[in-house]
Gaussian input, Z-matrix of N, CA and C with variables (Angstrom, degrees):
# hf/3-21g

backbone

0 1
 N
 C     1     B1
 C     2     B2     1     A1
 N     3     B3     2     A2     1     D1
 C     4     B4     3     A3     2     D2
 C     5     B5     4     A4     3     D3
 N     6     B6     5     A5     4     D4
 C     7     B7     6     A6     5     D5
 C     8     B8     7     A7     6     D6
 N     9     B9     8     A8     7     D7
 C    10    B10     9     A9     8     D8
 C    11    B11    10    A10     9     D9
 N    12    B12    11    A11    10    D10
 C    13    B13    12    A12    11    D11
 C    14    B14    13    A13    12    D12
 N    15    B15    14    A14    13    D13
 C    16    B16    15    A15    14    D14
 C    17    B17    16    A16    15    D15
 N    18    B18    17    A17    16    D16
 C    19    B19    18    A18    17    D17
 C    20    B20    19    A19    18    D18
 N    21    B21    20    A20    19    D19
 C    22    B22    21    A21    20    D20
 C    23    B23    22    A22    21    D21
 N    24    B24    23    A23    22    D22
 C    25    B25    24    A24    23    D23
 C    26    B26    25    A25    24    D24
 N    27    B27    26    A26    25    D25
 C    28    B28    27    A27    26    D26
 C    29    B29    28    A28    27    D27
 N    30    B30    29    A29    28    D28
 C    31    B31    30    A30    29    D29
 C    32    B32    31    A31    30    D30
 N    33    B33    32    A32    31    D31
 C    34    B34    33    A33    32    D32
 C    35    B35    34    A34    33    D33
 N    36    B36    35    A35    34    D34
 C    37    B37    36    A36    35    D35
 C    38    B38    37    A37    36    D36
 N    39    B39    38    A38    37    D37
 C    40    B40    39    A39    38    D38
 C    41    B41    40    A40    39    D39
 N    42    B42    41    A41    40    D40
 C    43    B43    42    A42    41    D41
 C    44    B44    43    A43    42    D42
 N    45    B45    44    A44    43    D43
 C    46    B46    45    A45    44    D44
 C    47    B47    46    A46    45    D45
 N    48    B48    47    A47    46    D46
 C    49    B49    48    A48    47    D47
 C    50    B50    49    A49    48    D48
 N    51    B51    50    A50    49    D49
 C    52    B52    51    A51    50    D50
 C    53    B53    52    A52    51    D51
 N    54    B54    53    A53    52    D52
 C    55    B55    54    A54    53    D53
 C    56    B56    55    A55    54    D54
 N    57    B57    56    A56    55    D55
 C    58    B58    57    A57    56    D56
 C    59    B59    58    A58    57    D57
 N    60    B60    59    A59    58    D58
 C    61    B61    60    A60    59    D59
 C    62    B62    61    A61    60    D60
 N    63    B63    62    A62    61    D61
 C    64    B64    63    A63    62    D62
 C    65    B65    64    A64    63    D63
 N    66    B66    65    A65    64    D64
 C    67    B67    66    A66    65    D65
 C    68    B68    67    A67    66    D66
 N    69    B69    68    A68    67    D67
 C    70    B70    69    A69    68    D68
 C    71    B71    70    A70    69    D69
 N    72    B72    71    A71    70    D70
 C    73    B73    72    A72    71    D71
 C    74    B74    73    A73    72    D72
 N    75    B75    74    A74    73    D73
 C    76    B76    75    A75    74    D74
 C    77    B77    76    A76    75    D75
 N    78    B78    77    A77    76    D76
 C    79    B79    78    A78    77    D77
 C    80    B80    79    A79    78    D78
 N    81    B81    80    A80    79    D79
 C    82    B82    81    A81    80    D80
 C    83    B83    82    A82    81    D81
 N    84    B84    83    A83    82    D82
 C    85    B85    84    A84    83    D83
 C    86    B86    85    A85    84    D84
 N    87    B87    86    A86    85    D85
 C    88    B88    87    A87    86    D86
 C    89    B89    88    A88    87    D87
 N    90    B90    89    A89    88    D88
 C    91    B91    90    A90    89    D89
 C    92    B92    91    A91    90    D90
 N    93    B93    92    A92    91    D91
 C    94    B94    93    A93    92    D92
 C    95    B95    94    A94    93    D93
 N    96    B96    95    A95    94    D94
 C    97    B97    96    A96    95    D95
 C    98    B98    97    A97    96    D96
 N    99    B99    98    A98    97    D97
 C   100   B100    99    A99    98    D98
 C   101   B101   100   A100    99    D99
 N   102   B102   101   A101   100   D100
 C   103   B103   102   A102   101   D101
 C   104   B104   103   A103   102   D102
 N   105   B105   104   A104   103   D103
 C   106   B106   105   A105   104   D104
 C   107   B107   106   A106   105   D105
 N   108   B108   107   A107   106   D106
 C   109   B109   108   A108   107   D107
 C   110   B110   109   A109   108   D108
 N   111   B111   110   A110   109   D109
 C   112   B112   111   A111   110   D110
 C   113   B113   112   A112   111   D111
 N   114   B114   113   A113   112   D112
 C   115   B115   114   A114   113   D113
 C   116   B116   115   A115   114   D114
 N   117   B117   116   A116   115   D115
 C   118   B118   117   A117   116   D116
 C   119   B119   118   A118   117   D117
 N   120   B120   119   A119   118   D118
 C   121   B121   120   A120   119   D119
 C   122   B122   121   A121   120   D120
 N   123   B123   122   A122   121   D121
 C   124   B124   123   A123   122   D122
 C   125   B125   124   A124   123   D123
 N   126   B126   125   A125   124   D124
 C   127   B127   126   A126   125   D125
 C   128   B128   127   A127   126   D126
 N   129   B129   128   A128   127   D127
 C   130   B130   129   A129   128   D128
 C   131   B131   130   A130   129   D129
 N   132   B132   131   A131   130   D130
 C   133   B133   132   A132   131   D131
 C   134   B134   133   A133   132   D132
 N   135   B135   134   A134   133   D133
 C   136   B136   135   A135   134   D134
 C   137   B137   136   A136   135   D135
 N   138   B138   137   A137   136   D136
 C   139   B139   138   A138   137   D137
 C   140   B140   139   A139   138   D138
 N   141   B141   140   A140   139   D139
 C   142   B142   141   A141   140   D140
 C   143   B143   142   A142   141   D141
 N   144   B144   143   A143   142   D142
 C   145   B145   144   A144   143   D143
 C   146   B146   145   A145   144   D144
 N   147   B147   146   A146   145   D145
 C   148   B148   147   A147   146   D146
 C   149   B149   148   A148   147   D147
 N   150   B150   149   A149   148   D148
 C   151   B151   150   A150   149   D149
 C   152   B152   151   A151   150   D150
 N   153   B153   152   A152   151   D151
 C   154   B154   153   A153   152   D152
 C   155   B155   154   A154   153   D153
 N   156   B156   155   A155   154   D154
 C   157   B157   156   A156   155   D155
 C   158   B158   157   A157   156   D156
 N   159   B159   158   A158   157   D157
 C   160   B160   159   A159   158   D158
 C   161   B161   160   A160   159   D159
 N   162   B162   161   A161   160   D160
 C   163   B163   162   A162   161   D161
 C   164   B164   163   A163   162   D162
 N   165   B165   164   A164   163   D163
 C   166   B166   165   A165   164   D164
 C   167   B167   166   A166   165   D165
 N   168   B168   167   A167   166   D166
 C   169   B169   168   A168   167   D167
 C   170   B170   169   A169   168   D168
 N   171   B171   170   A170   169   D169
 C   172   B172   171   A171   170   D170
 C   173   B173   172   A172   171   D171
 N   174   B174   173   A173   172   D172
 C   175   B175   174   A174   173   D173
 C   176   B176   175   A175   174   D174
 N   177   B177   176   A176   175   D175
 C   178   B178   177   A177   176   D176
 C   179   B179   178   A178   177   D177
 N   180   B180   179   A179   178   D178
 C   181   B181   180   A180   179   D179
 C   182   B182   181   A181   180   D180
 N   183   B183   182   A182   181   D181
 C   184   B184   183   A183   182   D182
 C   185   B185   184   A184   183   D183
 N   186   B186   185   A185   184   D184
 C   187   B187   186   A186   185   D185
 C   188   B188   187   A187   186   D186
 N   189   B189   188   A188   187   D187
 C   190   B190   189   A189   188   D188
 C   191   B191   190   A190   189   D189
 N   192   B192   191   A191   190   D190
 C   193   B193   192   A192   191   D191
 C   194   B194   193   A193   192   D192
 N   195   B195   194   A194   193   D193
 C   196   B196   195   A195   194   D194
 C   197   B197   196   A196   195   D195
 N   198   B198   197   A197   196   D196
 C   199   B199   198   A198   197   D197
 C   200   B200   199   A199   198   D198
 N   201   B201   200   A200   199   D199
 C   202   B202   201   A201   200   D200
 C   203   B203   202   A202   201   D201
 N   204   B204   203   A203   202   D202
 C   205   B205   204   A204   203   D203
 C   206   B206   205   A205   204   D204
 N   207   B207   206   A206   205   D205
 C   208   B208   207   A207   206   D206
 C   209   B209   208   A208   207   D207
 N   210   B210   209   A209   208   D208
 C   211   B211   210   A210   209   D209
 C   212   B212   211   A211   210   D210
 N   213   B213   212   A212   211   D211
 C   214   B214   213   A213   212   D212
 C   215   B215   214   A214   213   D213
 N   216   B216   215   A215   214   D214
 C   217   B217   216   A216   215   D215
 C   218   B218   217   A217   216   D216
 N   219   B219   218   A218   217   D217
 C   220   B220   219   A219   218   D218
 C   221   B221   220   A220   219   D219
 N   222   B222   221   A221   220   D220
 C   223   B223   222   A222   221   D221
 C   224   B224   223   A223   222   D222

   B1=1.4517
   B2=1.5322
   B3=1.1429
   B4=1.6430
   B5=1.8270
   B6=1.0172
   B7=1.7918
   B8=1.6469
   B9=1.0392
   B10=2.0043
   B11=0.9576
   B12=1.3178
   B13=1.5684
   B14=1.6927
   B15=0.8431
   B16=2.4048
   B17=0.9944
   B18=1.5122
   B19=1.6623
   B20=1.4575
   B21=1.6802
   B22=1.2438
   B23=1.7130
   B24=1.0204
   B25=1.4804
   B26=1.2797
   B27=1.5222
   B28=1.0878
   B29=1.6441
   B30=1.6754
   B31=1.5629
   B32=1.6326
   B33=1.4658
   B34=1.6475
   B35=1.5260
   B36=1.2936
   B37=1.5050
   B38=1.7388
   B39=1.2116
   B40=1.4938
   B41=2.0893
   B42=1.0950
   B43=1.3289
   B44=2.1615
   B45=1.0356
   B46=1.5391
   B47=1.4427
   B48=1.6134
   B49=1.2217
   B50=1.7217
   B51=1.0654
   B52=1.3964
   B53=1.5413
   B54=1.2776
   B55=1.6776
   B56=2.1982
   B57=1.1728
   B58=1.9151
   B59=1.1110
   B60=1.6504
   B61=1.1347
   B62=1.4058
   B63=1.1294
   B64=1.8626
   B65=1.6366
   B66=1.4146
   B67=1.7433
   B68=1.5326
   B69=1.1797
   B70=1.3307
   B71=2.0836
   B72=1.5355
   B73=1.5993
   B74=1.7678
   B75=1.2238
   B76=1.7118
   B77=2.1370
   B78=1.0915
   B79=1.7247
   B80=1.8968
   B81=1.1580
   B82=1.5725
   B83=1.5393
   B84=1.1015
   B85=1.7871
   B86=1.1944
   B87=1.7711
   B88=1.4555
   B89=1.3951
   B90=1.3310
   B91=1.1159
   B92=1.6711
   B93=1.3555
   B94=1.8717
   B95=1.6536
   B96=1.0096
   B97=1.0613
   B98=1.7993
   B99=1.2764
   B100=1.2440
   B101=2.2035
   B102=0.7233
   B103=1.6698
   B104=1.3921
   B105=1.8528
   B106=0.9631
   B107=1.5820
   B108=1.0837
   B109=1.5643
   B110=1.9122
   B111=1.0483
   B112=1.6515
   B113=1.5076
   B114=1.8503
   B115=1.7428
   B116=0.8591
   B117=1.3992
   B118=1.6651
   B119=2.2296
   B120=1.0919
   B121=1.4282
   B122=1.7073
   B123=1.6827
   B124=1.7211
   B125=1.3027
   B126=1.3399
   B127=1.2728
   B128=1.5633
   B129=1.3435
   B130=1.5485
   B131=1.7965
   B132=1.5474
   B133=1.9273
   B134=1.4570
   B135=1.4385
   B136=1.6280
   B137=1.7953
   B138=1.8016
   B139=1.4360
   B140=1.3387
   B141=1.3655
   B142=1.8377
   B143=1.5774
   B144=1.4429
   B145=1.4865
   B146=1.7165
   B147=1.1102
   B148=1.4462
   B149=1.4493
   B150=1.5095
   B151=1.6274
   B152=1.0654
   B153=1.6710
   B154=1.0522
   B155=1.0768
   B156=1.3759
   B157=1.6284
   B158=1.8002
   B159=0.9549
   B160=1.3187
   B161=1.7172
   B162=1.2586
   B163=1.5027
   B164=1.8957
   B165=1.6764
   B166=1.5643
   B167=1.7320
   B168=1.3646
   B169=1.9916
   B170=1.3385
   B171=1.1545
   B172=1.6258
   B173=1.9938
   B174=0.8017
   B175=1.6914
   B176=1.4031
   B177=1.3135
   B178=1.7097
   B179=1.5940
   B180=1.6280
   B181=1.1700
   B182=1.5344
   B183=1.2761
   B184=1.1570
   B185=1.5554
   B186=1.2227
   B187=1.4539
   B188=1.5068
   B189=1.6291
   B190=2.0590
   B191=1.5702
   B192=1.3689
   B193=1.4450
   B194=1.6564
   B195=1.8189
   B196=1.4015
   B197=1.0343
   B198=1.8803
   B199=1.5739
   B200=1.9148
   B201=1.0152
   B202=1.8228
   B203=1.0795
   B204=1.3435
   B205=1.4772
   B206=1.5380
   B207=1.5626
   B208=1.2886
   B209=1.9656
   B210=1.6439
   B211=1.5259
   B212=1.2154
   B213=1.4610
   B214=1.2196
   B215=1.2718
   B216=1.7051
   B217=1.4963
   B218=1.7668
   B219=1.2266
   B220=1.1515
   B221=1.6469
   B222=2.0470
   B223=1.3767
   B224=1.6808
   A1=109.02
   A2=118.47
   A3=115.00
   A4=114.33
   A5=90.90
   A6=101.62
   A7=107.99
   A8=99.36
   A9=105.83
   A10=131.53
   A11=113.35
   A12=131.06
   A13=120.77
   A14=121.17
   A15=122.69
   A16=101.85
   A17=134.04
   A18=112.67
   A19=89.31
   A20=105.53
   A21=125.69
   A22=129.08
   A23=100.15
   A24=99.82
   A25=125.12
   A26=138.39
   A27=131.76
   A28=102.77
   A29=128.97
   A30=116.35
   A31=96.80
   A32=101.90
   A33=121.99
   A34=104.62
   A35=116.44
   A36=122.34
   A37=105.79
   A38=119.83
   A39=135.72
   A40=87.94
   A41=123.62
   A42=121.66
   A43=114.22
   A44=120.85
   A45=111.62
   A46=94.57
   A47=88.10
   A48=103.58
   A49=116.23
   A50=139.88
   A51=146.47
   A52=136.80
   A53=125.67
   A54=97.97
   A55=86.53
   A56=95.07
   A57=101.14
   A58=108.44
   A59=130.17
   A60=146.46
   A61=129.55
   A62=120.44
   A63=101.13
   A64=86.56
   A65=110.37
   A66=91.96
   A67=92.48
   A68=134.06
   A69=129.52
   A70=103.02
   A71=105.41
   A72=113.99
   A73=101.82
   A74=107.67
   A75=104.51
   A76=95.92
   A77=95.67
   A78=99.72
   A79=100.06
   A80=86.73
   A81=107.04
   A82=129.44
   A83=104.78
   A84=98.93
   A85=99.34
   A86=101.68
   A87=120.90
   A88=128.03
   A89=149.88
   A90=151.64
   A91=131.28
   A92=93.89
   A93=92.38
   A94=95.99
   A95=142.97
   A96=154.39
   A97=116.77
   A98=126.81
   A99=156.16
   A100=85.97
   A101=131.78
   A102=142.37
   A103=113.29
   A104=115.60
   A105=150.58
   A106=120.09
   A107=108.10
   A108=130.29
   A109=101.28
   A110=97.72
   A111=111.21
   A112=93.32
   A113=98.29
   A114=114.36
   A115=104.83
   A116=123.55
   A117=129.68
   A118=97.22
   A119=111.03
   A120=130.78
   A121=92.12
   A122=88.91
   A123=99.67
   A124=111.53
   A125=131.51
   A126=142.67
   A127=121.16
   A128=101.22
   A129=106.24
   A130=105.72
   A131=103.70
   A132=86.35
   A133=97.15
   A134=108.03
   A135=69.01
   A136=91.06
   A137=120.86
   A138=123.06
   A139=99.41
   A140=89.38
   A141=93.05
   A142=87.93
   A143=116.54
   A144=138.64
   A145=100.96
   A146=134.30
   A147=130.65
   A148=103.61
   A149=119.93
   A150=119.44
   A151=96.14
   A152=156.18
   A153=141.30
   A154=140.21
   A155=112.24
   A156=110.66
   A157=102.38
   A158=122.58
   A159=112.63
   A160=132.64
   A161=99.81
   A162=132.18
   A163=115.50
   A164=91.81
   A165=85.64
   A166=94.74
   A167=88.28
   A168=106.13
   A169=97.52
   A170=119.19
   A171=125.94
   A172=87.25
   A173=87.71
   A174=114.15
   A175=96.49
   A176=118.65
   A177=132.87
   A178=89.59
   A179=134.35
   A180=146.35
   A181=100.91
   A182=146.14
   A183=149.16
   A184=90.50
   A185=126.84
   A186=130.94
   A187=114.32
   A188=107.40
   A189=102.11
   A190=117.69
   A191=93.35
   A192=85.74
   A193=91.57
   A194=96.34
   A195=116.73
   A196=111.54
   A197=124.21
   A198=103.62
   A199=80.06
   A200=110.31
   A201=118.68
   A202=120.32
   A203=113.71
   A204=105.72
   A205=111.60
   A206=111.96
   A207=134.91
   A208=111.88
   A209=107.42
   A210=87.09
   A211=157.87
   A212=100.03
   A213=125.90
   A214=127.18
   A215=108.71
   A216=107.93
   A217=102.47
   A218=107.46
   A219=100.40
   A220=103.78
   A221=106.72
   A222=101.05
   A223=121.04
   D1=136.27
   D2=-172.01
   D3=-95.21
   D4=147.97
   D5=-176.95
   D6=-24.33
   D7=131.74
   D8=150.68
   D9=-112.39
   D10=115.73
   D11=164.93
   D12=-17.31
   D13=72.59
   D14=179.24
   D15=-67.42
   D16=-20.52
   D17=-173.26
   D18=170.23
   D19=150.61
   D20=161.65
   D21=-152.42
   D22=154.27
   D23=162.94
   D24=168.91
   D25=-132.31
   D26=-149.36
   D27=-141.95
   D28=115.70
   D29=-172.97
   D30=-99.24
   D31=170.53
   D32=-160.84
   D33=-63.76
   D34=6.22
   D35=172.16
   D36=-92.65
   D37=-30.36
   D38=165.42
   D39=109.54
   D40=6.16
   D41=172.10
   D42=-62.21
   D43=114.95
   D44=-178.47
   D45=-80.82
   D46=166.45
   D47=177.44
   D48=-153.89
   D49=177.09
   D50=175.10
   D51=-149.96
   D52=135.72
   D53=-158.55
   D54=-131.73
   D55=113.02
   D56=-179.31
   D57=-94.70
   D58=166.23
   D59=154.02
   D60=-116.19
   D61=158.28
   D62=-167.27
   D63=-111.57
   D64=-153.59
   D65=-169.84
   D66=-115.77
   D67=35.39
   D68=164.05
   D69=-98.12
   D70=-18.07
   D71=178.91
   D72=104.10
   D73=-1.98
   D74=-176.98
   D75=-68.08
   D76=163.20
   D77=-166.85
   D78=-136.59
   D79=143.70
   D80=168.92
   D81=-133.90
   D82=179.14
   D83=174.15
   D84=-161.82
   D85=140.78
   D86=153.57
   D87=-89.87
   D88=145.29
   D89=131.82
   D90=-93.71
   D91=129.99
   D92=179.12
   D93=-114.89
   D94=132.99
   D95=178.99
   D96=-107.54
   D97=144.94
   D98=-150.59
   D99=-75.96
   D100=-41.14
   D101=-158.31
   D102=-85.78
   D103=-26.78
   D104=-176.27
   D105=79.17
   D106=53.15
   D107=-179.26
   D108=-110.80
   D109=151.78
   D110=-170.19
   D111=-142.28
   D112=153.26
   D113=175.04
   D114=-154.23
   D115=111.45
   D116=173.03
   D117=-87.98
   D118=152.77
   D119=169.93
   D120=-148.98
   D121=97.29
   D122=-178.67
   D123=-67.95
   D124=-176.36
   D125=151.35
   D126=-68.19
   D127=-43.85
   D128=-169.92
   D129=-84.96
   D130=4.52
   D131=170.53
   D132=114.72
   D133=-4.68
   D134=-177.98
   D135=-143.04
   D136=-172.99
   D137=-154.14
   D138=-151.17
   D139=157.73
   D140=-176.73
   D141=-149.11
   D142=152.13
   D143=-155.15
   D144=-138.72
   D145=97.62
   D146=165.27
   D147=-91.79
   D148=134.41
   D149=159.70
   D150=-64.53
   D151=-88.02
   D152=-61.88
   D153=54.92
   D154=-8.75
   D155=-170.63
   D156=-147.36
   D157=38.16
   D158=-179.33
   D159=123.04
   D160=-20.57
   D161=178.47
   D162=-110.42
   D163=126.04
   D164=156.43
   D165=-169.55
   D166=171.29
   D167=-163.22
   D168=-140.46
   D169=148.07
   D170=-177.66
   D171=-150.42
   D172=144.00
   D173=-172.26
   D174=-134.01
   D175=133.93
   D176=-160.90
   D177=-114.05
   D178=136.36
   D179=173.54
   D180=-33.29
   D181=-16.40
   D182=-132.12
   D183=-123.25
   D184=-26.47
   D185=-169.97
   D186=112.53
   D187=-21.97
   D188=-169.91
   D189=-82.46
   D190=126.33
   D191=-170.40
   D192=-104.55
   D193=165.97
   D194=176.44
   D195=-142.97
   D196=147.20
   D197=-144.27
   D198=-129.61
   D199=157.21
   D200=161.87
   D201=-116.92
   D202=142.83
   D203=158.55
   D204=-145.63
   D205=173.60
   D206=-160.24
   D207=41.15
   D208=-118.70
   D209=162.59
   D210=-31.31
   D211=-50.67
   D212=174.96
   D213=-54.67
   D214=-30.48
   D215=177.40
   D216=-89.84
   D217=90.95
   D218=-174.49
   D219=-96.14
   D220=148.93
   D221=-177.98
   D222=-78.11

């Protein structure tokens, strides 16, 4: 069953944001930010980091992270 949306909206920076639950009650959050940078904080443990501009990192529930750049970090 895929994540549900608990709440969203917009902080005093004008950046949105979103906070899900999976159906066991474990919780996550997204952020989209105003600069065009994005932040997932998954449910299952693990995160992924987009700059917007060329950069991104994904960290596996396990701790390993893997980093992109230029193409590769695609949004």
């Amino acid at each position: 069953m895929p994540d549900q949306i608990t709440s969203q909206g917009t902080n005093s920076q004008g950046n949105s944001y979103d906070t899900r639950a999976d159906s066991s009650g474990t919780t996550g959050y997204h952020y989209s930010n105003t600069d065009g940078s994005y932040y997932y904080s998954n449910t299952n443990g693990s995160t992924y980091y987009n700059s917007g501009d060329g950069y991104a990192q994904y960290t596996s529930s396990s701790g390993d992270s893997k980093s992109y750049y230029g193409s590769d970090a695609k949004k």
